[in-house]
C-alpha positions in Angstrom: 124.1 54.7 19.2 126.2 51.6 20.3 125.8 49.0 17.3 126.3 45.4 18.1 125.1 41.9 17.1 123.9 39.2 19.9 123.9 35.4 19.7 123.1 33.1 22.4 124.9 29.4 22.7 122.9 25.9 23.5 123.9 26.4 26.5 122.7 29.7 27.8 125.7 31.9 27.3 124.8 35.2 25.5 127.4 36.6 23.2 127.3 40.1 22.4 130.0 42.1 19.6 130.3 45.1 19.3 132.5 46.7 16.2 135.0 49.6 17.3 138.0 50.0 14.5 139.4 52.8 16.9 141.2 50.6 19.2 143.7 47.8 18.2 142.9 46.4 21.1 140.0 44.1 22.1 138.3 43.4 25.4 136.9 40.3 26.7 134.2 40.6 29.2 132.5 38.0 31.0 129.8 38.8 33.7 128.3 36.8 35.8 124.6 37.2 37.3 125.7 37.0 41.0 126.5 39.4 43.5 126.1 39.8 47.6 122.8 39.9 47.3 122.7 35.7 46.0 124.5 35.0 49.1 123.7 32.7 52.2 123.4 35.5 55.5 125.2 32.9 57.4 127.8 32.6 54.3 128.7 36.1 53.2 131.4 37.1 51.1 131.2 34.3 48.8 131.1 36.3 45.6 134.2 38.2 46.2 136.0 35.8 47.4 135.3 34.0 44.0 136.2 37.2 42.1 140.0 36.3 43.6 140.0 32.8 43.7 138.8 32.8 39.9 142.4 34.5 39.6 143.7 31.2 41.3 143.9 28.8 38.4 141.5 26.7 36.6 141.2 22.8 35.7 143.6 23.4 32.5 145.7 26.7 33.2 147.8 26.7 36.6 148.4 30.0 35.6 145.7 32.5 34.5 148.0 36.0 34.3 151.2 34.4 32.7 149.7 33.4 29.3 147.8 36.6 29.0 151.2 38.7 29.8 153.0 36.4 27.3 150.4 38.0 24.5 150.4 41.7 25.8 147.2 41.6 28.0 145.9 42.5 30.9 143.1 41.6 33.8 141.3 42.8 36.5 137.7 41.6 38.3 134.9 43.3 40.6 132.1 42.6 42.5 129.0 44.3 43.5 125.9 43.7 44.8 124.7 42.5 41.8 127.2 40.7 39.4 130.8 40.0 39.4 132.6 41.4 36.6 136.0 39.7 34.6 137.4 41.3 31.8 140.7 41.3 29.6 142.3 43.2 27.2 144.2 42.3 24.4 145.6 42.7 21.2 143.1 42.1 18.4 145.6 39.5 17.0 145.7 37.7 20.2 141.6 37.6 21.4 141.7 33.5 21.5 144.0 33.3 24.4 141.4 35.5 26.1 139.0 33.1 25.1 140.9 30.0 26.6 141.4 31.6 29.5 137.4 32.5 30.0 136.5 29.4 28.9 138.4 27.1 30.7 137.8 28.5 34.1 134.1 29.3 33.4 134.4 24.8 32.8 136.0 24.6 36.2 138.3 25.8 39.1 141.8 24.2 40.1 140.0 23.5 43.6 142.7 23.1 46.2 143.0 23.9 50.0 146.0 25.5 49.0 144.5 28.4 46.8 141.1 28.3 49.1 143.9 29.3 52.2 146.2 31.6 49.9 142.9 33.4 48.2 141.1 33.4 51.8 143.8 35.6 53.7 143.9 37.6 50.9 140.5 39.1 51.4 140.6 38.4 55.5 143.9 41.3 54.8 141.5 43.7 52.6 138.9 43.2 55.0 140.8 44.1 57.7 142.1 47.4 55.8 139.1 48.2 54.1 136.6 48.1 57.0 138.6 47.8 60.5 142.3 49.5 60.1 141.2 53.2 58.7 139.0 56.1 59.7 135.5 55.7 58.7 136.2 52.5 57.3 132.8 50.9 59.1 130.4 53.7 57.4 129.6 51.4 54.7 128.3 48.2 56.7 126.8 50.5 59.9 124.7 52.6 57.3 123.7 49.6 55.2 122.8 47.0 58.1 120.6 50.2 59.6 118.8 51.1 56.0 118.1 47.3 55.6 116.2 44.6 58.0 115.7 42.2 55.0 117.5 42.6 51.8 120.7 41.4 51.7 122.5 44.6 50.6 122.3 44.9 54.2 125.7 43.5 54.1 128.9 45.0 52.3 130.3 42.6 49.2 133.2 41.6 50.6 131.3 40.2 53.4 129.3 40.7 57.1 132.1 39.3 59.1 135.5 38.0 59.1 134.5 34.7 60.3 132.4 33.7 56.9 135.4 33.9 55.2 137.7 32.3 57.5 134.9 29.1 58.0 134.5 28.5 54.3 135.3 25.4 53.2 136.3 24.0 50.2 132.8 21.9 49.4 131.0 25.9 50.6 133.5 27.4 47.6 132.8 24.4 45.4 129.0 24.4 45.8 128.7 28.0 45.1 130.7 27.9 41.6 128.9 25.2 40.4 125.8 27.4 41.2 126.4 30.5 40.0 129.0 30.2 37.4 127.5 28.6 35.0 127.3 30.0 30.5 123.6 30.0 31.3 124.5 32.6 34.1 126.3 34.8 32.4 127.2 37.1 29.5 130.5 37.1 27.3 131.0 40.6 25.7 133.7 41.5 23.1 134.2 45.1 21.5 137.4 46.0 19.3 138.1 45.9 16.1 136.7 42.3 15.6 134.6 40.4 12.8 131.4 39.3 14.8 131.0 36.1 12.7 134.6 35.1 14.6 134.0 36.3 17.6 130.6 33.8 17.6 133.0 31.3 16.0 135.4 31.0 18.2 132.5 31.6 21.3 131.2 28.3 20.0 134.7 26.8 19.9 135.6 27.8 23.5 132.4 28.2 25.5 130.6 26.0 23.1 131.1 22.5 24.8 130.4 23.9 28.6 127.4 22.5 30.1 124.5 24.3 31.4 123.9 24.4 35.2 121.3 24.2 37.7 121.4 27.5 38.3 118.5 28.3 41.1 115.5 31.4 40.4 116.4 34.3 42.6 114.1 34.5 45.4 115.2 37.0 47.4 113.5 38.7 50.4 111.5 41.6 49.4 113.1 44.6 52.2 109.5 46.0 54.0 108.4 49.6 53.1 110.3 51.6 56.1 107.5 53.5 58.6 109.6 55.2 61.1 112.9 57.2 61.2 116.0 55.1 62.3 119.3 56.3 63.7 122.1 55.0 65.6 125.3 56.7 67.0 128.8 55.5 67.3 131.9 56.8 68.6 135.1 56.2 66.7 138.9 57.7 66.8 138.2 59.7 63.4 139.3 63.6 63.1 135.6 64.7 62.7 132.3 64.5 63.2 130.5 62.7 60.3 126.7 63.1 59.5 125.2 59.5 56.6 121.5 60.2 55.9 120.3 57.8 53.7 116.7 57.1 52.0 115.1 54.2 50.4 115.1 54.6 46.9 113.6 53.2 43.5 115.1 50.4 41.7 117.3 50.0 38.7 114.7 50.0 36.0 112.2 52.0 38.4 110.3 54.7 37.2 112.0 57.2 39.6 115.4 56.0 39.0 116.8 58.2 37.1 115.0 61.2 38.2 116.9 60.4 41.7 120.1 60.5 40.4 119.5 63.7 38.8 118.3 64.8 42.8 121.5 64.1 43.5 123.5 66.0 41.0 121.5 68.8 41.6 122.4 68.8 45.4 126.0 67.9 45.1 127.5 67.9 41.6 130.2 70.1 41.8 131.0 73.4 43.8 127.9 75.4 42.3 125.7 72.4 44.0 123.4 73.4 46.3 124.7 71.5 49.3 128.3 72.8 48.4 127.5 76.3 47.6 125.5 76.5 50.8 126.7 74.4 53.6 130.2 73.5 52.8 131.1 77.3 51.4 128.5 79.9 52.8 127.6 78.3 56.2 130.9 76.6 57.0 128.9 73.6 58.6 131.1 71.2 56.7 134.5 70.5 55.5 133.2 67.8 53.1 129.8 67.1 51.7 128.5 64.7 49.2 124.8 63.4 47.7 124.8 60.0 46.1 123.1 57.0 44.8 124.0 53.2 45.3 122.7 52.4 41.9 121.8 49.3 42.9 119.9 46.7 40.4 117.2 46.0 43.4 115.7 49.3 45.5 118.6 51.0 46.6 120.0 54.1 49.1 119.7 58.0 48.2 123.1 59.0 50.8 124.1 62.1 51.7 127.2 62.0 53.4 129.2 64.8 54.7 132.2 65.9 57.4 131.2 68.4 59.5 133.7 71.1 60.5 135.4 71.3 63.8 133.1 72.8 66.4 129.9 72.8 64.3 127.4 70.7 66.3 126.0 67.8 64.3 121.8 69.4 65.4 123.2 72.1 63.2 124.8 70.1 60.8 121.6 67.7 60.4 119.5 70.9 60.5 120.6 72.7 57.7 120.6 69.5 55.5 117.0 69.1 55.7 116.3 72.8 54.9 117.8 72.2 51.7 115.9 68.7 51.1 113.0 70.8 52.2 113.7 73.5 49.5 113.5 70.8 46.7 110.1 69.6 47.6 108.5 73.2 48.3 110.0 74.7 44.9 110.5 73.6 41.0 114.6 73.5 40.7 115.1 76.1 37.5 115.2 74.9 34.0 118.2 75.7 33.8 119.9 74.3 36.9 118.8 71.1 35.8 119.8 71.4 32.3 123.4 71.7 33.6 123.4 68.7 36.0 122.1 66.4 32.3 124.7 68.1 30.1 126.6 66.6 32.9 125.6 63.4 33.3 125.1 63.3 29.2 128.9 64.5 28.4 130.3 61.7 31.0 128.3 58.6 29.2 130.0 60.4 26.0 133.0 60.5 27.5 132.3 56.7 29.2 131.3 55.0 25.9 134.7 56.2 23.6 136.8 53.5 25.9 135.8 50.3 24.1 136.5 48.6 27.5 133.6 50.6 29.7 131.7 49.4 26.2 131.8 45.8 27.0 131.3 46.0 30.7 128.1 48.8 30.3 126.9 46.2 27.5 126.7 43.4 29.9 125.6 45.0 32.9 122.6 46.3 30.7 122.1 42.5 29.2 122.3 41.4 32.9 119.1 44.2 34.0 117.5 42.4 30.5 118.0 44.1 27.6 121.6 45.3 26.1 120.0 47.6 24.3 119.2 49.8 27.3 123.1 51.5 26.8 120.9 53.6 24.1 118.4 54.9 26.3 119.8 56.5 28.6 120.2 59.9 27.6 116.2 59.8 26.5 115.6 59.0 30.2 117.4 61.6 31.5 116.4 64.2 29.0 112.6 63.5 30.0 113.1 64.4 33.5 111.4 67.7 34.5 111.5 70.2 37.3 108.0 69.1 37.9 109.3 65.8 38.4 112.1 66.5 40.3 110.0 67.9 42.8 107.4 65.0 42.9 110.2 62.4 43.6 111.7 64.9 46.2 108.3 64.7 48.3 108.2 60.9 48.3 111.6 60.6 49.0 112.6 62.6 51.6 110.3 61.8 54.3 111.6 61.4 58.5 110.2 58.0 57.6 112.2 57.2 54.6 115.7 58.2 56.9 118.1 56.3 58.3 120.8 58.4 60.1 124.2 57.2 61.2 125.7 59.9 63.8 129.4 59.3 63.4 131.6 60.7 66.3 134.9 61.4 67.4 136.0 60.5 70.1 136.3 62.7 72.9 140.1 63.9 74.4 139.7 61.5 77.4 138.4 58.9 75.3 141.1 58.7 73.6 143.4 58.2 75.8 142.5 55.3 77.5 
């Protein structure tokens, strides 16, 4: 049980402490409800792009990392589809620099052309490596833009296309901090060994004064129930074949949620999985093969992805996949196959909640989806999953009209060398 105290400011910002005398260090973590998904189609990219220009300087501090160095800290940001993600750490004796840092560029940005330019080739570069410059490296966007007609996870985070990026203009960047980054938009979390009437304290002090924003309801469009199987093929110069299947899936919070991600331990946790046992070491159809979830806050993708070995054809490939997708619907998975895949997933929050750094990120994230206390239930969720579950989710989920495959080629000999 993760123990902590909550307050929330005037202005919106909800402050959350948790106590862990373990560390001398403490962590400063302050997530913001916006991902991908709050983002203009014609404007994509916009909330990673902020996770590096936030790095840029702010209205007070030319400098965010210097000051932090100076005290023994470090930094670091993400983004997903859902929420974007800063966090410090520091020495206990040190947390209010971590809290003028936060502060002062949760107030405002240094907005200049200069770190717009700087910030904007930056992720142009990591677009280029990320998605255009490596093998496989389009997977991602192909598979997610033929899942989704709608939704905007149809898009990766870092963006649709280059060109959003390079068009943004300083009023676009300006425009969507002042919408989005806002104390009544986020949560501040801090976990170390820390008294919790300071750490509201000096939450008052620093974040105190901000003013609340207009921030705008979500209103996002709802993605339509899929009816009919979708695939597409591309060629690319890659060293294999590659088979993506991937199926609509329940939400965060949905009922079937959790009894998914448990589907997808039991097909490809580890090298007694199903898929690995059988397809990667029995049949040889594939050098690598993995089940996984997106674990996205809004419905999300069931994947199985997988490398298929040289000279196995992919009707074979995609063949043998289903029989095994098949064999969960038509039979209860054993008590004690599933057993092993929760011990699993049971011993890694265990081992995830020690570090009192994955403590204040999983305590946001959960405040974010509504309720902080939700770090707690976890394990009761997964513990109440049972094969006859696992079998009832398996029959509505994998369905020919549920699928969306992405045949991934290699280029042919002569294709290659033109």
């Amino acid at each position: 049980m993760i123990q902590f105290e909550k307050r929330i400011l005037d202005n919106g910002l909800r402050v959350i402490v948790h106590v862990d005398e373990t560390t001398p260090m403490v962590a400063v973590n302050v997530a913001y409800d916006v991902g991908s998904r709050d983002e203009d189609p014609e404007k994509t990219g916009f909330a990673h792009l902020f996770e590096h220009l936030m790095f840029g300087g702010s209205k007070h501090i030319p400098n965010y990392d210097t000051p932090l160095q100076k005290v023994g800290g470090d930094n670091n940001a993400y983004t997903t589809n859902d929420l974007t993600n800063y966090y410090l750490t520091v020495p206990a004796a040190n947390i209010e620099t971590g809290f003028w840092l936060e502060s002062d560029r949760m107030l405002e940005l240094a907005f200049s052309k200069k770190s717009l330019d700087v910030q904007r080739n930056v992720v142009i570069e990591e677009f280029k490596q990320r998605y255009l410059n490596q093998p496989y490296g389009d997977v991602y966007p192909l598979a997610r833009d033929l899942a989704y007609t709608l939704h905007p996870y149809r898009w990766p985070t870092i963006g649709k296309e280059i060109s959003h990026i390079e068009n943004a203009t300083l009023a676009d960047v300006k425009a969507f901090f002042y919408r989005h980054y806002a104390p009544n938009n986020a949560v501040l979390t801090v976990t170390g060994p820390v008294n919790p009437d300071e750490v509201f304290r000096l939450a008052e002090n620093w974040f105190g004064p901000i003013p609340r924003r207009d921030v705008p309801l979500r209103n996002l469009p709802v993605e339509p129930v899929q009816t009919a199987f979708r695939s597409k093929v591309v060629e690319r110069d890659v060293p294999f074949d590659a088979l993506y299947i991937s199926f609509h899936m329940d939400e965060k919070l949905g009922p079937d949620f959790v009894t998914t991600d448990l589907i997808s331990d039991v097909l490809s946790n580890g090298q007694s999985s199903r898929l690995y046992r059988k397809l990667v070491i029995e049949q040889r159809l594939f050098g690598e093969l993995d089940a996984y979830i997106s674990g996205d806050v809004d419905p999300g993708l069931f994947t199985i992805a997988g490398k298929l070995i040289e000279g196995v054809s992919m009707e074979l490939a995609e063949a043998a996949v289903w029989n095994e997708l098949y064999a969960m619907q038509q039979s209860l998975v054993e008590e004690r196959e599933l057993q092993k895949v929760i011990n699993k997933v049971e011993a890694n929050l265990v081992y995830s909640e020690i570090n009192y750094l994955n403590k204040a990120m999983a305590l946001a994230a959960f405040e974010l989806l509504g309720d902080a206390n939700l770090i707690n239930r976890q394990n009761e969720w997964y513990r109440a999953v049972t094969p006859a579950r696992l079998q009832e989710v398996a029959v509505r989920l994998f369905t020919r009209e549920n699928c969306s495959t992405l045949y991934y080629f290699k280029k042919k000999e002569n294709d290659q060398s033109k």
